[in-house]
BAFI-3210 file (N, C-alpha, C; in Angstrom, 3 decimals, decimal comma, padded with zeros to 6 digits):
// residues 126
n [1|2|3|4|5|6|7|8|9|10|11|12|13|14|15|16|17|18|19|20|21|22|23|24|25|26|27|28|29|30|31|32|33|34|35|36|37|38|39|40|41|42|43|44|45|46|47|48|49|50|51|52|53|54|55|56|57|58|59|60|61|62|63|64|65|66|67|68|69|70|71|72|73|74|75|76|77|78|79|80|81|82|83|84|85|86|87|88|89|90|91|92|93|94|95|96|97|98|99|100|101|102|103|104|105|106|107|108|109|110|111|112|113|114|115|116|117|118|119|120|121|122|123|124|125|126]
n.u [-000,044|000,908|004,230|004,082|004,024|005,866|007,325|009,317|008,370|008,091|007,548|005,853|007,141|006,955|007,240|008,743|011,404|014,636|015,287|011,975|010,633|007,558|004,709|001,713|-000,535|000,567|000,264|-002,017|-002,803|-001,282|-002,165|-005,178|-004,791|-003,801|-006,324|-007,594|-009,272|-010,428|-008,516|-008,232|-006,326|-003,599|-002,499|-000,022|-000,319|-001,931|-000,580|000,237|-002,385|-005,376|-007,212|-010,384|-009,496|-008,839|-010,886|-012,806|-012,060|-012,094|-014,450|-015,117|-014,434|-015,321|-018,013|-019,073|-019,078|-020,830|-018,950|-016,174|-015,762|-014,891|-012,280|-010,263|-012,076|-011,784|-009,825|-009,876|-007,833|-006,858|-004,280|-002,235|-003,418|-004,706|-004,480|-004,177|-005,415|-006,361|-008,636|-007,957|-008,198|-009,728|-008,509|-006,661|-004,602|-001,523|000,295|002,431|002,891|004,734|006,236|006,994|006,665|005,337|002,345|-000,005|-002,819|-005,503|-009,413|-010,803|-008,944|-009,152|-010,941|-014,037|-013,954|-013,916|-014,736|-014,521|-016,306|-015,153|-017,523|-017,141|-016,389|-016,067|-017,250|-019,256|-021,744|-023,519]
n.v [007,637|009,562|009,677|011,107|013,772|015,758|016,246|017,845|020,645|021,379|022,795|020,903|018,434|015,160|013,460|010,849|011,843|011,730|012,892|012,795|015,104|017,000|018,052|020,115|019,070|016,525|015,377|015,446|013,859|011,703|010,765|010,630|008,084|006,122|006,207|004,592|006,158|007,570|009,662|011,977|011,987|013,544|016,520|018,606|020,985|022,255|023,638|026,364|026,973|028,771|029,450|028,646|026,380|024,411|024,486|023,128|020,589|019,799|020,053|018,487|015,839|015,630|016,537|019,548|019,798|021,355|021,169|019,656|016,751|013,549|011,074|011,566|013,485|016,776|020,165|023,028|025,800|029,092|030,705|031,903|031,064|028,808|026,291|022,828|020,469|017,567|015,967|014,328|012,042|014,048|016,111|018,663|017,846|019,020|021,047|024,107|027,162|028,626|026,878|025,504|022,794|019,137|019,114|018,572|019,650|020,188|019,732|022,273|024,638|025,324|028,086|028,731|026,603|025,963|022,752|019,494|016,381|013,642|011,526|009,111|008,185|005,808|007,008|008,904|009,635|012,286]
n.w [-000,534|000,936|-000,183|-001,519|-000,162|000,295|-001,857|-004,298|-005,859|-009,584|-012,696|-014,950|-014,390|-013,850|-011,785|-011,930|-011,942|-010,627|-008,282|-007,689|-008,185|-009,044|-010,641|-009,836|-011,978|-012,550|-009,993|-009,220|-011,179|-010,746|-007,431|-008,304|-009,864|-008,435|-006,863|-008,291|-009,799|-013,547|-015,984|-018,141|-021,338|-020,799|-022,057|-022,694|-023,814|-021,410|-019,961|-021,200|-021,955|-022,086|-019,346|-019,717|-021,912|-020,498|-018,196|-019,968|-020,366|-017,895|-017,287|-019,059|-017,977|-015,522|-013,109|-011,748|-008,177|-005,498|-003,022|-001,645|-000,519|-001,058|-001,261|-004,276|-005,628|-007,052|-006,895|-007,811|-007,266|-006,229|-008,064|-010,329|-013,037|-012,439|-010,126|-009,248|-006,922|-005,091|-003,126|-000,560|002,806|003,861|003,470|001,173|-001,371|-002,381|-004,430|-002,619|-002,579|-001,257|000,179|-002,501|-002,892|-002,356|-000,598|002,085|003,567|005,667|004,720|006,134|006,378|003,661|001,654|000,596|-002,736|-006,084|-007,062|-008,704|-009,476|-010,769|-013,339|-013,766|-011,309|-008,168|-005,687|-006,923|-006,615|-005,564]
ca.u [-000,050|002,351|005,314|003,887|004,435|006,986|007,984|009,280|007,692|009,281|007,027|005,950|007,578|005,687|007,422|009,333|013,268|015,574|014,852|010,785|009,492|006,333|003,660|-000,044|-001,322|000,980|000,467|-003,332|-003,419|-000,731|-003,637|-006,367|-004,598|-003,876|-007,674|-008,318|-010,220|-010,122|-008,252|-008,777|-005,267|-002,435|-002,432|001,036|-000,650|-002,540|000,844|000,138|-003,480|-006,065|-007,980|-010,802|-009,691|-008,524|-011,867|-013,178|-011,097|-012,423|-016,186|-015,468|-014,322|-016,142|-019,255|-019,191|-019,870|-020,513|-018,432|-014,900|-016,035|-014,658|-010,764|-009,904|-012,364|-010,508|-009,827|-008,815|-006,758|-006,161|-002,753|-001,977|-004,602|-005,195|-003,097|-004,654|-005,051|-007,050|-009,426|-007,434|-008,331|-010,315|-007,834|-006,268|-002,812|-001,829|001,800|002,464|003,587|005,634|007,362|007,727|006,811|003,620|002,012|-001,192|-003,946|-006,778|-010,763|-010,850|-007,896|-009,091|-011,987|-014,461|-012,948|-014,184|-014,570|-015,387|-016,025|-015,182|-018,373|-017,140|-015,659|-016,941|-017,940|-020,062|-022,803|-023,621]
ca.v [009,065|009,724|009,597|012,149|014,635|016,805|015,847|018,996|021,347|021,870|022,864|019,764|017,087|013,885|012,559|010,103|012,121|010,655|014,075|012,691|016,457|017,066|019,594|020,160|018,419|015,254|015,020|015,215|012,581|010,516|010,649|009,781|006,483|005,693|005,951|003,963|006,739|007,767|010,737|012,327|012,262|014,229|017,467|019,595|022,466|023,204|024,738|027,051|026,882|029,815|029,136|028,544|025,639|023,797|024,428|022,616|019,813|019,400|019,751|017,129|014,489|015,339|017,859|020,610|019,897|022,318|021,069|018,831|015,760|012,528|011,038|012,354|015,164|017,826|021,675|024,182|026,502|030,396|030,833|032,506|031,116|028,179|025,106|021,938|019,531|016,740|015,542|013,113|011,845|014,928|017,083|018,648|017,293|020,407|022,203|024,873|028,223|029,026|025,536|024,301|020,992|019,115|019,111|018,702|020,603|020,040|020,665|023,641|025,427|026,270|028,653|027,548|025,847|025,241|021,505|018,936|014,970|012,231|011,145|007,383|007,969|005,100|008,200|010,089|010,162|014,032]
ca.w [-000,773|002,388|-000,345|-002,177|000,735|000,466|-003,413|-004,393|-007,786|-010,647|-013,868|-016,296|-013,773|-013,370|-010,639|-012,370|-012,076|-009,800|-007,483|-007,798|-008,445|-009,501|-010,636|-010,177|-012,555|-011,910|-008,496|-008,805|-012,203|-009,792|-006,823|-008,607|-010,631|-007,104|-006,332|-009,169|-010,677|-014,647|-015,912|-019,495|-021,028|-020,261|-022,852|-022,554|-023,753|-020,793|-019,307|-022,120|-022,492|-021,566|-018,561|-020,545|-022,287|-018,945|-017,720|-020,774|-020,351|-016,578|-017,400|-019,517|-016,812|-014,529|-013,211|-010,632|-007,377|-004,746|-001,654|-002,068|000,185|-001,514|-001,879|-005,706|-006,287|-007,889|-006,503|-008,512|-006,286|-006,706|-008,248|-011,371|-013,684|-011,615|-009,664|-008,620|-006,146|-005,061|-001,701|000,262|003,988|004,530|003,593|-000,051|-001,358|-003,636|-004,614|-001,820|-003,490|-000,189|000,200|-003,685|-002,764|-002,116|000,871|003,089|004,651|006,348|004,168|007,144|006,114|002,187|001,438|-000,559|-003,519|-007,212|-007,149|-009,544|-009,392|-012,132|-013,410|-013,246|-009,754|-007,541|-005,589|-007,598|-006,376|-004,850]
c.u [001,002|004,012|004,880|004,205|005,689|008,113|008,139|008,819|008,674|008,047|006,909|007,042|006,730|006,238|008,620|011,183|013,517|015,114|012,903|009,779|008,719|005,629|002,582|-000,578|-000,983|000,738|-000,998|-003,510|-002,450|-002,018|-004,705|-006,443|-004,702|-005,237|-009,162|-009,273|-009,416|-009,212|-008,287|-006,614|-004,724|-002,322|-001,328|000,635|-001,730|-001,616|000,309|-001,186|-004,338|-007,197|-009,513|-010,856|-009,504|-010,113|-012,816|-012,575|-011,756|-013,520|-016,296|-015,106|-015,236|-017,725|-018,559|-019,942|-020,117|-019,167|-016,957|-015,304|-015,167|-013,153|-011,186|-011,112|-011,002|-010,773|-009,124|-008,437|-006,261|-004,616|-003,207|-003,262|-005,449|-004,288|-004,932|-004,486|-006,348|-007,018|-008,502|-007,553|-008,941|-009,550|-007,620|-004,828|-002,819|-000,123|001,190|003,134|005,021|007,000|007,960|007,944|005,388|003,679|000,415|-001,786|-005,302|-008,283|-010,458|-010,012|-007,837|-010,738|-013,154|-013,869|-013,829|-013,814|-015,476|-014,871|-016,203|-016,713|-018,497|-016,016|-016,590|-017,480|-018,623|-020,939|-023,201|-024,028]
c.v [009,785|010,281|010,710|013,770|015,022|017,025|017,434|019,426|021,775|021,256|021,373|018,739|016,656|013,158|011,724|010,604|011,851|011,706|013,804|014,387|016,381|017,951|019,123|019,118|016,735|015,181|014,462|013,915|011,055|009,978|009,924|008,490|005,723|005,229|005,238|004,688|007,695|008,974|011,026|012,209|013,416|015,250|018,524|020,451|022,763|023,526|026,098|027,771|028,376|028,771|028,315|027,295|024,211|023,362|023,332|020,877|018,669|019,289|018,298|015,486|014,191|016,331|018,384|020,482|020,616|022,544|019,980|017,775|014,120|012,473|011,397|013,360|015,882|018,891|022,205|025,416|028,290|030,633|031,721|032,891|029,708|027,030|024,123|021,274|018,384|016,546|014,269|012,824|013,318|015,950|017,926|018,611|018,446|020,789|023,422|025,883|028,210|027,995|025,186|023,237|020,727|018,604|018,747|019,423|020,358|021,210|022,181|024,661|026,280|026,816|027,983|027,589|025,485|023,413|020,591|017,337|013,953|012,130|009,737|007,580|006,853|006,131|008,946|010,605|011,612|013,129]
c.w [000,059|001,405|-001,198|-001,632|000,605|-001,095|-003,729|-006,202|-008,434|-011,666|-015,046|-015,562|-013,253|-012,073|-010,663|-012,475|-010,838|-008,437|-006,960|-007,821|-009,451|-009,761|-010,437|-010,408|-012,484|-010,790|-008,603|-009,735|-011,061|-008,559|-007,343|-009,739|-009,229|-006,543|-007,112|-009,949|-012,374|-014,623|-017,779|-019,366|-021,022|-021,862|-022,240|-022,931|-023,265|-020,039|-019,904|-022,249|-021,377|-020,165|-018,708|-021,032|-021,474|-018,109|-018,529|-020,063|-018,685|-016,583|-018,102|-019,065|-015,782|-014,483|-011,584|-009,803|-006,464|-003,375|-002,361|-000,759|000,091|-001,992|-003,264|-005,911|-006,049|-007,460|-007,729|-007,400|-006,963|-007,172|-009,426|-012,208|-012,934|-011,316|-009,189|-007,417|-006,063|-003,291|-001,338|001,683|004,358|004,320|001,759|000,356|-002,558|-003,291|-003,446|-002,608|-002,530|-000,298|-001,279|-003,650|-002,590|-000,810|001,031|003,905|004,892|005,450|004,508|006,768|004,722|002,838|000,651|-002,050|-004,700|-007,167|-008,153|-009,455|-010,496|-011,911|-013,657|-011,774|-008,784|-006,259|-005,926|-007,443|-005,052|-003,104]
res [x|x|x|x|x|x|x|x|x|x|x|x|x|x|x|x|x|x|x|x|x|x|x|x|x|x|x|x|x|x|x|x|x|x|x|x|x|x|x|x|x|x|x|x|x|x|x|x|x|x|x|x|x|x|x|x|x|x|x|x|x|x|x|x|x|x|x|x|x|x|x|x|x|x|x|x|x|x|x|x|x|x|x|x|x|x|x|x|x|x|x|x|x|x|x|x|x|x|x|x|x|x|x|x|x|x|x|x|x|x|x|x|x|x|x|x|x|x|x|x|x|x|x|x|x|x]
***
């Protein structure tokens, strides 16, 4: 996850350009292949998509848990209509608005946080 640090954002990049920038939603589906856990696929029109149907999309991977505890649970993150990230070592790995890259921060440092956990995560259990 270490190389994931500091990958800089750029809209609808998976990672994969010679530059390795990334968004959101790649960073977090990168994360949690990494953590061996599922991911619904990859739909380009939730760039696009109403909040709404995003939310859909996430109920249906996982369920809503109260607290973000476990590597790959999922945050959704105040931004626009919403940014992601994912639980790693106690911390969230998430796009930085400020920087335009991804970064790290310590549980302590977000508020509380919409979170939701795969329901085949070898974690799952609450």
């Amino acid at each position: 996850m270490y190389d994931l640090i500091g990958r800089p954002y750029r809209l609808g990049a998976d990672g994969t350009d010679p530059d390795g920038a990334i968004d959101c939603i790649h960073l977090v589906y990168t994360a949690l292949d990494r953590f061996g856990i599922a991911t619904p696929a990859f739909d380009p029109s939730w760039y696009d998509a109403p909040p709404r149907k995003i939310l859909k999309a996430i109920h249906d991977w996982g369920r809503r848990v109260p607290h973000p505890l476990y590597d790959g649970d999922v945050v959704l993150l105040p931004h626009k209509n919403y940014a992601f990230g994912t639980v790693w070592q106690d911390g969230i790995l998430y796009i930085t608005a400020s920087l335009q890259a991804a970064t790290w921060h310590p549980l302590t440092a977000f508020p509380a946080l919409r979170c939701y956990r795969s329901n085949c995560s070898p974690t799952s259990a609450s």
